[in-house]
PyMOL CGO cylinders between C-alpha atoms (Angstrom):
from pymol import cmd
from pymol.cgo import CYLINDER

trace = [
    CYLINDER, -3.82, 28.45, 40.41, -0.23, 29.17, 40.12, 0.3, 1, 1, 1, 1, 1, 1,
    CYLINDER, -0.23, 29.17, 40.12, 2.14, 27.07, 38.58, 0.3, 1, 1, 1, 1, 1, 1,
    CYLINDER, 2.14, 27.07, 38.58, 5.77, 26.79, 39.79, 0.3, 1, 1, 1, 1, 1, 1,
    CYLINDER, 5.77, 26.79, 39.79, 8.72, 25.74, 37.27, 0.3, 1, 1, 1, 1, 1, 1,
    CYLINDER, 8.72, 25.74, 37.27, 12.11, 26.04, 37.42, 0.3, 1, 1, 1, 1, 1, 1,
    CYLINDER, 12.11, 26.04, 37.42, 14.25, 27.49, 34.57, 0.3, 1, 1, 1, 1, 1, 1,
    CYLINDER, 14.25, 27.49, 34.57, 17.26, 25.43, 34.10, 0.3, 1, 1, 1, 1, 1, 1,
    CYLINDER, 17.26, 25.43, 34.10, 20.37, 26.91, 32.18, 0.3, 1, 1, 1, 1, 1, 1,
    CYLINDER, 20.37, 26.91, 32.18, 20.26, 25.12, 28.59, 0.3, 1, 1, 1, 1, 1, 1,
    CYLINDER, 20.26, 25.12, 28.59, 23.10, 22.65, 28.47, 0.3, 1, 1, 1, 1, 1, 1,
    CYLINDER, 23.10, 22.65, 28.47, 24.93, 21.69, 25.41, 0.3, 1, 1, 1, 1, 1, 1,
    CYLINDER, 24.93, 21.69, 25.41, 24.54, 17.50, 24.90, 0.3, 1, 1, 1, 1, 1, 1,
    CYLINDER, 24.54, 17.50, 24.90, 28.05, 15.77, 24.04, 0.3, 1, 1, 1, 1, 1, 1,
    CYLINDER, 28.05, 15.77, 24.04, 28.36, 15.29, 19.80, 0.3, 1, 1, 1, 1, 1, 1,
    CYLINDER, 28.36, 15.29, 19.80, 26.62, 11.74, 19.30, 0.3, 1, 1, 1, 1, 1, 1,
    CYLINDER, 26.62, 11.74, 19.30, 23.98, 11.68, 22.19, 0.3, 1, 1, 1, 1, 1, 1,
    CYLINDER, 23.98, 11.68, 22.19, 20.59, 11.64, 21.34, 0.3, 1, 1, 1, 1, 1, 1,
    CYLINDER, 20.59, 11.64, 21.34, 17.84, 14.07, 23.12, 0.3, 1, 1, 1, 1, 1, 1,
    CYLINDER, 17.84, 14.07, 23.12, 15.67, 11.33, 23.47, 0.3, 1, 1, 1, 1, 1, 1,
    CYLINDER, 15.67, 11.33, 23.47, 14.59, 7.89, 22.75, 0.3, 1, 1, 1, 1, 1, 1,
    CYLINDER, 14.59, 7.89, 22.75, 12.31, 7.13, 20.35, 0.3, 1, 1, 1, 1, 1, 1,
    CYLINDER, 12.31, 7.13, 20.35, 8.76, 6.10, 21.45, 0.3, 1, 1, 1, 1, 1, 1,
    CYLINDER, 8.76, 6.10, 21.45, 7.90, 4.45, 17.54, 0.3, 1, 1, 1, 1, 1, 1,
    CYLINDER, 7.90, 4.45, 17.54, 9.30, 2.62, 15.22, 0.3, 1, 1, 1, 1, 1, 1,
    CYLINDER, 9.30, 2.62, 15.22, 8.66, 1.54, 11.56, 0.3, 1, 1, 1, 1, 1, 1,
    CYLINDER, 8.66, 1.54, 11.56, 6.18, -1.50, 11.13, 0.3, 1, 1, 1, 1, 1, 1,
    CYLINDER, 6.18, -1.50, 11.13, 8.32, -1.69, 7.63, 0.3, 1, 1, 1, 1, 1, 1,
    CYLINDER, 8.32, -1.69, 7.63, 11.14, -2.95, 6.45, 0.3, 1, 1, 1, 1, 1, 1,
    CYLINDER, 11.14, -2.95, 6.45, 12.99, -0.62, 4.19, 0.3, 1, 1, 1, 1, 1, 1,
    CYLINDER, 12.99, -0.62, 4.19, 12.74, -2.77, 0.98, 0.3, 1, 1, 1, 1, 1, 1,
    CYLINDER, 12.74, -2.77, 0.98, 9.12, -2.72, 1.22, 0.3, 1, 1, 1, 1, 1, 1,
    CYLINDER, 9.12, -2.72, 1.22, 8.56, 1.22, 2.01, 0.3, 1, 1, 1, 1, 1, 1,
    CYLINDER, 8.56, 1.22, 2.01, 10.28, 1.49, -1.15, 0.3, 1, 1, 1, 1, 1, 1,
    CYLINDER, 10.28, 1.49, -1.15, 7.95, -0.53, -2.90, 0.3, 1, 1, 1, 1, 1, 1,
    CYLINDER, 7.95, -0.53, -2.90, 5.26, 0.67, -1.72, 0.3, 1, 1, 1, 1, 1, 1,
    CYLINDER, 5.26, 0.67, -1.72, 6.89, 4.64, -2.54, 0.3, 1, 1, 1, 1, 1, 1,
    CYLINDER, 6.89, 4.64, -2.54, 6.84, 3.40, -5.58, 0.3, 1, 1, 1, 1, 1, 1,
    CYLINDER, 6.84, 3.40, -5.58, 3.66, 2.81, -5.92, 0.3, 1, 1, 1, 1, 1, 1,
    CYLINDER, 3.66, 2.81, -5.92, 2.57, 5.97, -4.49, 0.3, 1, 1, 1, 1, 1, 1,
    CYLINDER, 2.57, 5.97, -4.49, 4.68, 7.69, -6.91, 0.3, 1, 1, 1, 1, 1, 1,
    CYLINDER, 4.68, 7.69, -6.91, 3.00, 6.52, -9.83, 0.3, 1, 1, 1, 1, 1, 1,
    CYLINDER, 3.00, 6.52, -9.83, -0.64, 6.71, -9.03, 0.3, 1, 1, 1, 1, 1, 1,
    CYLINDER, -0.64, 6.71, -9.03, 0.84, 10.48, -7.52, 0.3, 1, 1, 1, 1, 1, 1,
    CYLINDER, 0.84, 10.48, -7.52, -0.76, 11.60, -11.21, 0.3, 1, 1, 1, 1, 1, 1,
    CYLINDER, -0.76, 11.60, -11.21, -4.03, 12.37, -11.63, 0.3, 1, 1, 1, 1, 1, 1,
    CYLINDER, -4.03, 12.37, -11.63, -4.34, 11.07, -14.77, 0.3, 1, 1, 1, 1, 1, 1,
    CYLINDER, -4.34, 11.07, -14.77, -2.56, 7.77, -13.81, 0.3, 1, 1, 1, 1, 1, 1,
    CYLINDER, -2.56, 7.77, -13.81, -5.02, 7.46, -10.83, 0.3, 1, 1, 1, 1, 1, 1,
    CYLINDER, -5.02, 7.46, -10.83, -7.95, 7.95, -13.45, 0.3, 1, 1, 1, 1, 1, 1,
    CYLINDER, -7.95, 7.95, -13.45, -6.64, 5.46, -15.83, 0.3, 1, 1, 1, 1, 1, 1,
    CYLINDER, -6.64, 5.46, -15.83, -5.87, 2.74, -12.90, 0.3, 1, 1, 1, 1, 1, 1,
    CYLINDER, -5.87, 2.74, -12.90, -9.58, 3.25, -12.10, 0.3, 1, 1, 1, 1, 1, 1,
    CYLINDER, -9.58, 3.25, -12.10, -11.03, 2.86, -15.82, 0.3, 1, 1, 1, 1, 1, 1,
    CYLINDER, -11.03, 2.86, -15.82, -9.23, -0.23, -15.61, 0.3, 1, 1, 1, 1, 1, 1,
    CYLINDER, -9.23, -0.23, -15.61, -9.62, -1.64, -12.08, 0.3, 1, 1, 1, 1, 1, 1,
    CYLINDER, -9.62, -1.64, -12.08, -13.36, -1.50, -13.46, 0.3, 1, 1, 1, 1, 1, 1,
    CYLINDER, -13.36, -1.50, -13.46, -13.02, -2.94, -16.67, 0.3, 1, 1, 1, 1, 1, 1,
    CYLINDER, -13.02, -2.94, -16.67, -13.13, -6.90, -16.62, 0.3, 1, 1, 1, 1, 1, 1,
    CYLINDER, -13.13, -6.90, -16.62, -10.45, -8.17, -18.88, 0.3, 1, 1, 1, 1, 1, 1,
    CYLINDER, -10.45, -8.17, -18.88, -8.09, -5.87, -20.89, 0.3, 1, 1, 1, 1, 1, 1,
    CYLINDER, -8.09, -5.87, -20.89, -8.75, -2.44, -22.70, 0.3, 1, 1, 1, 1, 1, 1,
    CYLINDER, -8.75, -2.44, -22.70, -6.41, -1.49, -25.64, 0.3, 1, 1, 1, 1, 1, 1,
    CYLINDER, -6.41, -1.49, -25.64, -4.82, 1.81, -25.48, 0.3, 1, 1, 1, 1, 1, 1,
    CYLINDER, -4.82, 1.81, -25.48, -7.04, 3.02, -28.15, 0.3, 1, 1, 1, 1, 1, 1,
    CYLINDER, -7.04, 3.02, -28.15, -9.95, 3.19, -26.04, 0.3, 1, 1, 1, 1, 1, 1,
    CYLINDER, -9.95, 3.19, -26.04, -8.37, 4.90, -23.51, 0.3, 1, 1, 1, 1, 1, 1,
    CYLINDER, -8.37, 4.90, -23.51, -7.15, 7.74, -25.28, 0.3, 1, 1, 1, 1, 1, 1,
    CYLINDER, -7.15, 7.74, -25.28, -10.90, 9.26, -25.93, 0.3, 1, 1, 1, 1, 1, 1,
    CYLINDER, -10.90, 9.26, -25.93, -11.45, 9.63, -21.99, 0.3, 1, 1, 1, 1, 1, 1,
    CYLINDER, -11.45, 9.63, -21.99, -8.49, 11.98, -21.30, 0.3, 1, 1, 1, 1, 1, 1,
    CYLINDER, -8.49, 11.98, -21.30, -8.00, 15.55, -22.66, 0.3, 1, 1, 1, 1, 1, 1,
    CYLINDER, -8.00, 15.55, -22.66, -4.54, 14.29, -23.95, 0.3, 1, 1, 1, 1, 1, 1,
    CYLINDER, -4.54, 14.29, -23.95, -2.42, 12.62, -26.70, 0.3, 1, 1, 1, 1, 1, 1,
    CYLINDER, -2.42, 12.62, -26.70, -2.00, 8.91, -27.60, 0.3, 1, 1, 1, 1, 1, 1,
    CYLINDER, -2.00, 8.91, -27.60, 1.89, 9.27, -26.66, 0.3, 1, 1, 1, 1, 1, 1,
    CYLINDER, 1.89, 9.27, -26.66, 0.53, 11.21, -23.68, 0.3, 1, 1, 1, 1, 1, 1,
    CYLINDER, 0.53, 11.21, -23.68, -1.33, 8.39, -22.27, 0.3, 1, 1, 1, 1, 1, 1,
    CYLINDER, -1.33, 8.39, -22.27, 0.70, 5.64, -23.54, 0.3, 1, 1, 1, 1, 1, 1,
    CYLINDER, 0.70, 5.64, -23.54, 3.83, 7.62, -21.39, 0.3, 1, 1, 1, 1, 1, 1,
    CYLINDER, 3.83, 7.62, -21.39, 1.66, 7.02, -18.03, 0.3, 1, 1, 1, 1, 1, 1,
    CYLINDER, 1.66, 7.02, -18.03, 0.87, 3.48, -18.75, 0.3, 1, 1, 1, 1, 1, 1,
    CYLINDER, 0.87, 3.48, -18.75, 4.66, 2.92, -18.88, 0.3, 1, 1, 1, 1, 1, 1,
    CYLINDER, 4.66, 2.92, -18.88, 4.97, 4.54, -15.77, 0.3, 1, 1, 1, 1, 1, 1,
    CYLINDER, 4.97, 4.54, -15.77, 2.34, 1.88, -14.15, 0.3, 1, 1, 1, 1, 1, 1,
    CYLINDER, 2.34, 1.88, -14.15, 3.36, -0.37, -16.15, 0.3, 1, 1, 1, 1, 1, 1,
    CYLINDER, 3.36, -0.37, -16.15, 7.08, -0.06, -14.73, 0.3, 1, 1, 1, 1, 1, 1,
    CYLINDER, 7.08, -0.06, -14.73, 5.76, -0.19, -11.10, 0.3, 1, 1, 1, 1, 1, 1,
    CYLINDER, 5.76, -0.19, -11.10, 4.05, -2.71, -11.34, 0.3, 1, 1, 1, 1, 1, 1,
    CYLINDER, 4.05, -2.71, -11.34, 0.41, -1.80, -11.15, 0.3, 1, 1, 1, 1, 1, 1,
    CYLINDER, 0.41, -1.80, -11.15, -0.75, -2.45, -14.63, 0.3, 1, 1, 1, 1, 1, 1,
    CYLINDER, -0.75, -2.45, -14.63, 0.11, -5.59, -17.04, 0.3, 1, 1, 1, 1, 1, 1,
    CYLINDER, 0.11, -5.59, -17.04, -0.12, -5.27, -20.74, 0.3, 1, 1, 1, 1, 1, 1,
    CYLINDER, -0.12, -5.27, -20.74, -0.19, -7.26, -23.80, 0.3, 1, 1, 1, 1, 1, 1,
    CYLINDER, -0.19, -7.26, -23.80, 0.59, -6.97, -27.32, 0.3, 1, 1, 1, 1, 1, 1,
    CYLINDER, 0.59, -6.97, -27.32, -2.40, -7.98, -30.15, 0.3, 1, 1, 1, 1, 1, 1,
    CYLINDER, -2.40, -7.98, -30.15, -0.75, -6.72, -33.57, 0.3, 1, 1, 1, 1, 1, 1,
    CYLINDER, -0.75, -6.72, -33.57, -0.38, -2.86, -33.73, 0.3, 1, 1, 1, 1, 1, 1,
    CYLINDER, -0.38, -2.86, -33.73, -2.33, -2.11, -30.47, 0.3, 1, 1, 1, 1, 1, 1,
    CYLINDER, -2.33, -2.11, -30.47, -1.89, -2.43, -26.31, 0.3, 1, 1, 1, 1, 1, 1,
    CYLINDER, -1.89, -2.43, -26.31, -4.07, -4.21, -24.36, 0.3, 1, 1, 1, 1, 1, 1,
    CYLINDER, -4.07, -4.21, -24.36, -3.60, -3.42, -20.40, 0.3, 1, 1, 1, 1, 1, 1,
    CYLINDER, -3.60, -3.42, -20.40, -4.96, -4.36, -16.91, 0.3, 1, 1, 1, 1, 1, 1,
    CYLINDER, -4.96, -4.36, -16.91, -4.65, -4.11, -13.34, 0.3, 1, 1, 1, 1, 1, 1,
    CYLINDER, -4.65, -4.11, -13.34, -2.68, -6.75, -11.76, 0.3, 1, 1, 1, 1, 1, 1,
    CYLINDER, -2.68, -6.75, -11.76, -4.60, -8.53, -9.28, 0.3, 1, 1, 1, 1, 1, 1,
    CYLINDER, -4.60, -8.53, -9.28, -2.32, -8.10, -6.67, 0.3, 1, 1, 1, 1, 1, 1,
    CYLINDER, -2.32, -8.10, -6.67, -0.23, -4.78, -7.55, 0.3, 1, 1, 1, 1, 1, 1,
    CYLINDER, -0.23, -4.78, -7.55, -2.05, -2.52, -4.85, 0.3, 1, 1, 1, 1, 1, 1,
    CYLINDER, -2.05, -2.52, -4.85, -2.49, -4.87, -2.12, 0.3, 1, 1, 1, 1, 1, 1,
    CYLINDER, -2.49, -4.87, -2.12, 0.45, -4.28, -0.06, 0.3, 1, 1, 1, 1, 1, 1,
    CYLINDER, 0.45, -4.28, -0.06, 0.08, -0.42, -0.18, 0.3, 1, 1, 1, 1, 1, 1,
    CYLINDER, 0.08, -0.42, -0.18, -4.14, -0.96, 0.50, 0.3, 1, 1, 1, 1, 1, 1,
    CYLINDER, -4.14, -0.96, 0.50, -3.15, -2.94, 3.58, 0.3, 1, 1, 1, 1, 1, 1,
    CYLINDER, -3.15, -2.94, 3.58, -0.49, -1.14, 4.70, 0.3, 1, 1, 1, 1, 1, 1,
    CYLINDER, -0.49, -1.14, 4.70, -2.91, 2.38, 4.44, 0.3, 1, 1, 1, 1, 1, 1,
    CYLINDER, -2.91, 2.38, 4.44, -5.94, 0.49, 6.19, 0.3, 1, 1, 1, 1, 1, 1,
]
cmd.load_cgo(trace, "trace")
């Protein structure tokens, strides 16, 4: 079965036209892809995905000093990554005298869940 096609001499487009329309577009706004890059940023750690999960399972808070045992890491290590969830809104914490206690906000990885499903 042959085939038949005719070569056409390539044909420079004028500056500012586009080869050709787009077929999708973004369900999401750009405000929220930010948010939820944000998101994606910080559980983009290993360890921060780890620690999210220890306390996704936990029910109630878990100070910082209990965490510190499960990772092969420091105390300022893993107190540097619960800022960083902390600061995107994924994890809450609280203050009880010299120690941390944090949790997973109820809510924080909704959007980016629903959005992935």
């Amino acid at each position: 079965m042959a085939i038949n096609l005719e070569l056409v001499p390539k044909q420079k487009r004028p500056a500012g036209e586009r080869c050709c329309e787009p077929v999708v577009y973004p369900d999401i706004e750009r405000r929220q892809a930010e948010r939820m890059a944000e998101v994606a940023r910080a559980l983009g750690d290993p360890v921060r995905l780890q620690l999210v999960d220890v306390l996704r399972q936990h029910a109630g808070s878990v100070c910082v000093c209990e965490l510190v045992p499960l990772f092969e890491i420091s105390q300022p290590t893993v107190s540097h990554h619960l800022k960083v969830l902390r600061e995107a809104g994924i994890v809450g914490s609280e203050r009880r005298g010299l120690w941390a206690y944090y949790y997973v906000l109820p809510d924080a990885l909704k959007e980016l869940s629903t959005w992935l499903s």
